[in-house]
C-alpha positions in Angstrom: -31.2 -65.6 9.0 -28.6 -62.8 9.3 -26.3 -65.0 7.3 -28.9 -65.8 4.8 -29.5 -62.1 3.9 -25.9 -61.3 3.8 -25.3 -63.7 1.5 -27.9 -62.7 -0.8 -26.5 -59.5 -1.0 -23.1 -60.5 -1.8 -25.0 -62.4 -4.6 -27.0 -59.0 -6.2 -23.3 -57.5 -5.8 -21.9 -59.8 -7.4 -24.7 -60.0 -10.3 -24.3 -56.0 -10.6 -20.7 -56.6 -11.0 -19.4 -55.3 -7.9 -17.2 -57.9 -5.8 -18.1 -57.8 -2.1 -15.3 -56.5 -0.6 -14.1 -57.6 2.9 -15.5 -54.7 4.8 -18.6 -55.0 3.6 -18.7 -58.4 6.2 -16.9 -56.7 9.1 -17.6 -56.7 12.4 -18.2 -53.1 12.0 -20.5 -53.3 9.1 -23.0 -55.7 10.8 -23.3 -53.5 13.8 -24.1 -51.2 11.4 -26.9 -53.2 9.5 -28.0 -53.8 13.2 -28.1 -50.8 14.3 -29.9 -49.1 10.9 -32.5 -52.0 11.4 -33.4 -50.7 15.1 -33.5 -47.2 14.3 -35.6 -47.7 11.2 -38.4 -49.4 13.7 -37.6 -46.8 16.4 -38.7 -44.2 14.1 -41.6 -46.0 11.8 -45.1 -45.0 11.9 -47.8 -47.0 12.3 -51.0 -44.9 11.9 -52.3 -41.5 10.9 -50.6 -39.5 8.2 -47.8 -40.0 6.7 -45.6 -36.1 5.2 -43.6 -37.0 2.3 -41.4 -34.2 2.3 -43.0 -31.1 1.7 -45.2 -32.3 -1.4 -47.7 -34.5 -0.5 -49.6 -36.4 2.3 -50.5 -40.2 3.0 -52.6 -41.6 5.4 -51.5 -45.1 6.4 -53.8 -47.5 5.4 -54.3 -50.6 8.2 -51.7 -53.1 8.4 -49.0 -50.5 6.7 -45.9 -49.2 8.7 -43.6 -46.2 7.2 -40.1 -45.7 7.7 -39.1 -42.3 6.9 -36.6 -40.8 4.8 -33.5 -40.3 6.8 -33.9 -44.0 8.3 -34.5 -45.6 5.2 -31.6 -44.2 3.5 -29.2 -45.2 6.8 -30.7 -48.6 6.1 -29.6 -48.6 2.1 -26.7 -47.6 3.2 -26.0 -50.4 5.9 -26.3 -53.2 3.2 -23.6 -51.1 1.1 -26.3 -49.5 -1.2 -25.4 -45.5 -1.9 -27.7 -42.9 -0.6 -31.4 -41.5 -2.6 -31.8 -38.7 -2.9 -35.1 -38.6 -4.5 -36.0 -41.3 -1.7 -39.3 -40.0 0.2 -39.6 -43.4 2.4 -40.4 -47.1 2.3 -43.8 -48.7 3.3 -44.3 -52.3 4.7 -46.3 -54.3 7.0 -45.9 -54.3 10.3 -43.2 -56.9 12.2 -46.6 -59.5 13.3 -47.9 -59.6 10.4 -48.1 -62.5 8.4 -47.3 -60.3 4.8 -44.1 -59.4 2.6 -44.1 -56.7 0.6 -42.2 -53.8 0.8 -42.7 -50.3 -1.2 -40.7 -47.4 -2.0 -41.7 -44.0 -2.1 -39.4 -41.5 -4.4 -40.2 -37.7 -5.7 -38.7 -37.1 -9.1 -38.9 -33.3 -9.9 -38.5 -33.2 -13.0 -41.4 -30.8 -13.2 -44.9 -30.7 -14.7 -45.2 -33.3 -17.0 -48.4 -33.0 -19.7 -50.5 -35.8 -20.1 -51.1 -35.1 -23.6 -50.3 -38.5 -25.1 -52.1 -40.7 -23.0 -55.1 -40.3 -25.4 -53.1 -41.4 -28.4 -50.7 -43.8 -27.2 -50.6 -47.6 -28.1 -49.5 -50.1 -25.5 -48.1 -52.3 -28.6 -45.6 -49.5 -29.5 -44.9 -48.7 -25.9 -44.2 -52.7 -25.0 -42.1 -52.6 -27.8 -40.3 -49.7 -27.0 -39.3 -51.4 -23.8 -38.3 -54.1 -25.4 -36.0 -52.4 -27.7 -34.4 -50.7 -24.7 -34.0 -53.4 -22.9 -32.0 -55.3 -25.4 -30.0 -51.9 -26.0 -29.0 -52.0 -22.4 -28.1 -56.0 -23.2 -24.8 -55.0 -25.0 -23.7 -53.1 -22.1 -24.8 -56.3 -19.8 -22.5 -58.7 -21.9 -19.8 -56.7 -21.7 -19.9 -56.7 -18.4 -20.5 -60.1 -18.1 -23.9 -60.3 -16.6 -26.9 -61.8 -17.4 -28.8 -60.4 -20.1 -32.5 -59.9 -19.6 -35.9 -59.8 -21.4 -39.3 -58.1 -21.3 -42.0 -61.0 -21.3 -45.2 -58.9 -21.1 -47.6 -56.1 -19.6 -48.7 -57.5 -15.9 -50.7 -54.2 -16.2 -51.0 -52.5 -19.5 -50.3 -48.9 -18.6 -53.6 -47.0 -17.4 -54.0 -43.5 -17.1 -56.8 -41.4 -14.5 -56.6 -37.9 -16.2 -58.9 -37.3 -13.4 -56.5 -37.3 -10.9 -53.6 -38.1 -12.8 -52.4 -41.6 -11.9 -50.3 -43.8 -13.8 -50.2 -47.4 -13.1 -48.0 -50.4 -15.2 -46.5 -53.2 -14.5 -44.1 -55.2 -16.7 -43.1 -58.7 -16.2 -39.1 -59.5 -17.0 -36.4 -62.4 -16.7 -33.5 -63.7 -17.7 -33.0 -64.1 -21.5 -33.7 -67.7 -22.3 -35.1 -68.2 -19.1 -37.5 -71.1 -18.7 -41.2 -69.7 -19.6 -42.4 -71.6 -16.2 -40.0 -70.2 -14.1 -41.4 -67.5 -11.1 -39.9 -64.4 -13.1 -39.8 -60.7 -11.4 -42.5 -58.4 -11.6 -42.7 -54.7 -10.8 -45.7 -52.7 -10.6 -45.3 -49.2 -10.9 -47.6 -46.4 -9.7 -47.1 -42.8 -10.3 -49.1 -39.7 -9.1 -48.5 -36.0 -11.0 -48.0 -33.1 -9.4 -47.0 -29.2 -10.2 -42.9 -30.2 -9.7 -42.9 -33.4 -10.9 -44.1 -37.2 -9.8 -44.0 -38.9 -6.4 -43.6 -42.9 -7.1 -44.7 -45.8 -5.4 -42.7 -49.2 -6.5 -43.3 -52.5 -5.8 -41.0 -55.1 -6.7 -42.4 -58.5 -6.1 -42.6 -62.2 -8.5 -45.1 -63.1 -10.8 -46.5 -65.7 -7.8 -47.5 -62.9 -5.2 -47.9 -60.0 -7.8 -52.0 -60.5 -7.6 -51.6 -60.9 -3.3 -49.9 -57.7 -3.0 -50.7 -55.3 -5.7 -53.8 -54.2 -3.4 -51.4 -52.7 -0.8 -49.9 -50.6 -3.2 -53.1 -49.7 -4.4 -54.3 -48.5 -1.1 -51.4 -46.3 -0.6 -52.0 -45.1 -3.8 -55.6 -43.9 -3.1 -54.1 -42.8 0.2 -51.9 -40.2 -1.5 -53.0 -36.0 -1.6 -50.7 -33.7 -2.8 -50.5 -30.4 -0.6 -51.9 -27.2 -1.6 -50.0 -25.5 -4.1 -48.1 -28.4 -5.1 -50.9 -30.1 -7.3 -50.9 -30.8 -10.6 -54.2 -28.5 -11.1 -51.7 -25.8 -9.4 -49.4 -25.3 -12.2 -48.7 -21.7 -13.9 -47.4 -22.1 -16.9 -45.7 -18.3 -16.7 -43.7 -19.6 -14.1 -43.6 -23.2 -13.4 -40.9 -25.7 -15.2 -42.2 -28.1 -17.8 -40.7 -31.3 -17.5 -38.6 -32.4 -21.2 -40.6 -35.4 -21.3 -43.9 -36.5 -21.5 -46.3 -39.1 -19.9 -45.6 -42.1 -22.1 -41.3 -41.8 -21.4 -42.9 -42.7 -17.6 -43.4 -45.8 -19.4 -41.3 -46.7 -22.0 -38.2 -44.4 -20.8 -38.3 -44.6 -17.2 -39.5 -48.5 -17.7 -35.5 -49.1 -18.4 -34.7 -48.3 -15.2 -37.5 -49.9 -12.9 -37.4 -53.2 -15.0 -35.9 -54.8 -11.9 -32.8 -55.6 -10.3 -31.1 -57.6 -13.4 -32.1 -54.6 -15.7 -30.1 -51.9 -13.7 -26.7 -51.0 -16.0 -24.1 -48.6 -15.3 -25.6 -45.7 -16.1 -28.1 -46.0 -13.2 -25.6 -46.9 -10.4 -27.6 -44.5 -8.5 -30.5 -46.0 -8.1 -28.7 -49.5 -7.3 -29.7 -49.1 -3.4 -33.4 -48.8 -4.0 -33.4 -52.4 -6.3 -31.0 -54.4 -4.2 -32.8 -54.7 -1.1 -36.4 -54.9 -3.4 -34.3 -58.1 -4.8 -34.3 -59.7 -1.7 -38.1 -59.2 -0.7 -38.2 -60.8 -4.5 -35.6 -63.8 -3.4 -37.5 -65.3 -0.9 -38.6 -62.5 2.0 -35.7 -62.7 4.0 -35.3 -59.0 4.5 -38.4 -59.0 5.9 -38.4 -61.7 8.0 -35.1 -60.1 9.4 -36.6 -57.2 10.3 -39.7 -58.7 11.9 -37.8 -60.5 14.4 -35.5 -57.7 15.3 -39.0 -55.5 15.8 -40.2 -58.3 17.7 -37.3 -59.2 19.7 -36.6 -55.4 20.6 -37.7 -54.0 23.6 -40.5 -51.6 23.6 -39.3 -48.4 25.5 -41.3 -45.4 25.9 -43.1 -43.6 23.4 -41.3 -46.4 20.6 -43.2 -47.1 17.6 
C-alpha cells in the first residue's frame, strides 16, 4: 500500500510537471510521511467542536474526524506538497469506518464580499465563463506539455442562501477528448461568508461517489457558526475591507482554480498541496486506506485520539 500511494504521487508530480526527484523517495522522506501520518491521528478530533482559527466554530458531525491545521500542513508537506497558509484543517472519517472522503477546510480573507449579484446572475453565462477560462489556462497546459482539460457541466448549479450566506457548486471536469463514459472528477464546493472574508469546505471526489458523499460535506456545512464579531451581519462598512470581487468570481473566478488537480497551472503553484493529495482520494482511496491502517495499527496511548 505504501508503495501504491508513493507511486501515485510521483504520477500527479509528474502530471503537474514536476519530476520526482530522488529525495522525495528516501529513506528520510518516508520516515517522514510516517511520522506526519501518526501525529496527524495523534492530534485529530473526534467529537465536540471543532475552532477554525479564530473565525468560526464546527461541531463534528458523527462519523467525522478533524485534523488540525499545524498537522495537516506537516502531512502536505510529507508527500512534497508546499505549505497553506490559508489551510484551516482537513475533515474525514474515522480510521474503522467503511467511508472515503476527505475535506479541506481553508479561510480566504479577502474581506467582505457583497452578495449583490446572486439575484441577477445566470448559471449559462457563469458555466460559460468557466469554460472560457478553462480553455485560457489550456495554452499554458500545452506548453507545458500536460493534458489539457474541459468543463463538462454543473454537478450543482451554483445556489445561494442569502439567509445565511452559503454558496454551494459543483462542476464536473476531464480530460479534453476524454471518453463521455469515463468516471471524470468532480468537485463540490461550499462556501460560507463572513465579515473578513470566506471559510471553504472542498471536496474533491468522481462523478461515481459524488451523490454518496456530498452529504458529509453538507453536514459540516450546517455544522459551521462564525464567532461573534466575525459574521457576515457584523460588517461596518466605515471600517471593514471590502473584498475587490463579488459573489459570482467565487464561481466563475475562483472555479479556475478548484477545477481539480488537472486544472491547477503555474500560476497557482501554491495551492498544488491541497489538490495532490485530494487526487489520490479521487484515484482510487489509497490515501485513505493508508491512513486507516496506520490509525488502526497504532497503539492507543493515554489520552490519544
Amino acid at each position: 500500500m505504501y508503495a501504491k500511494l508513493l507511486a501515485s504521487l510521483a504520477i500527479i508530480g509528474t502530471t503537474l510537471g514536476f519530476a520526482p526527484t530522488a529525495s522525495a523517495q528516501s529513506e528520510a522522506a518516508q520516515r517522514e510521511i510516517q511520522a506526519a501520518t501518526e501525529a496527524a491521528f495523534r492530534a485529530a478530533q473526534d467529537s465536540g467542536v471543532v475552532h477554525l482559527g479564530d473565525q468560526a466554530t464546527l461541531k463534528l458531525p458523527p462519523n467525522t474526524i478533524f485534523v488540525p491545521r499545524a498537522q495537516a500542513n506537516r502531512l502536505m508537506e510529507a508527500y512534497g506538497n508546499g505549505s497553506d497558509d490559508t489551510l484551516l484543517g482537513l475533515f474525514m472519517p474515522p480510521a474503522d469506518s467503511p467511508d472515503d472522503w476527505i475535506v479541506t477546510a481553508n479561510f480566504e480573507k479577502a474581506g467582505y464580499i457583497k452578495d449583490d449579484d446572486a439575484k441577477n446572475w445566470d448559471v449559462k453565462e457563469l458555466l460559460q465563463s468557466l469554460r472560457d477560462g478553462t480553455e485560457d489556462q489550456n495554452k499554458e497546459r500545452r506548453a507545458r506539455g500536460i493534458a489539457e482539460l474541459e468543463v463538462v457541466g454543473w454537478v450543482q448549479a451554483p445556489q445561494y442562501d442569502s439567509a445565511h450566506q452559503r454558496l454551494v457548486w459543483s462542476v464536473e471536469g476531464r480530460d479534453k477528448g476524454g471518453a463521455s463514459d469515463a468516471d471524470s472528477t468532480v468537485n463540490y464546493n461550499t462556501y460560507a461568508l463572513g465579515r473578513d472574508g470566506y471559510i471553504s469546505l472542498d471536496l474533491l471526489t468522481s462523478k461515481s461517489q459524488v451523490a454518496a458523499q456530498k452529504p458529509a460535506l453538507i453536514a459540516l456545512l450546517d455544522n459551521l457558526s462564525y464567532n461573534d464579531g466575525k459574521r457576515y451581519a457584523d460588517f461596518n462598512s466605515s471600517t471593514d475591507k471590502v473584498a475587490e470581487y463579488g459573489l459570482a468570481a467565487l464561481v466563475a473566478g475562483v472555479a479556475a482554480k478548484k477545477l481539480g488537480l488537472l486544472a491547477i497551472i503555474a500560476a497557482f503553484v501554491a495551492k498544488f498541496g491541497k489538490l495532490a493529495i485530494l487526487a489520490i482520494a479521487a484515484g482510487g482511496g489509497a490515501f485513505f486506506k493508508i491512513f486507516r491502517r496506520k490509525k488502526s495499527e497504532e497503539p492507543k496511548s493515554p489520552g490519544a485520539v
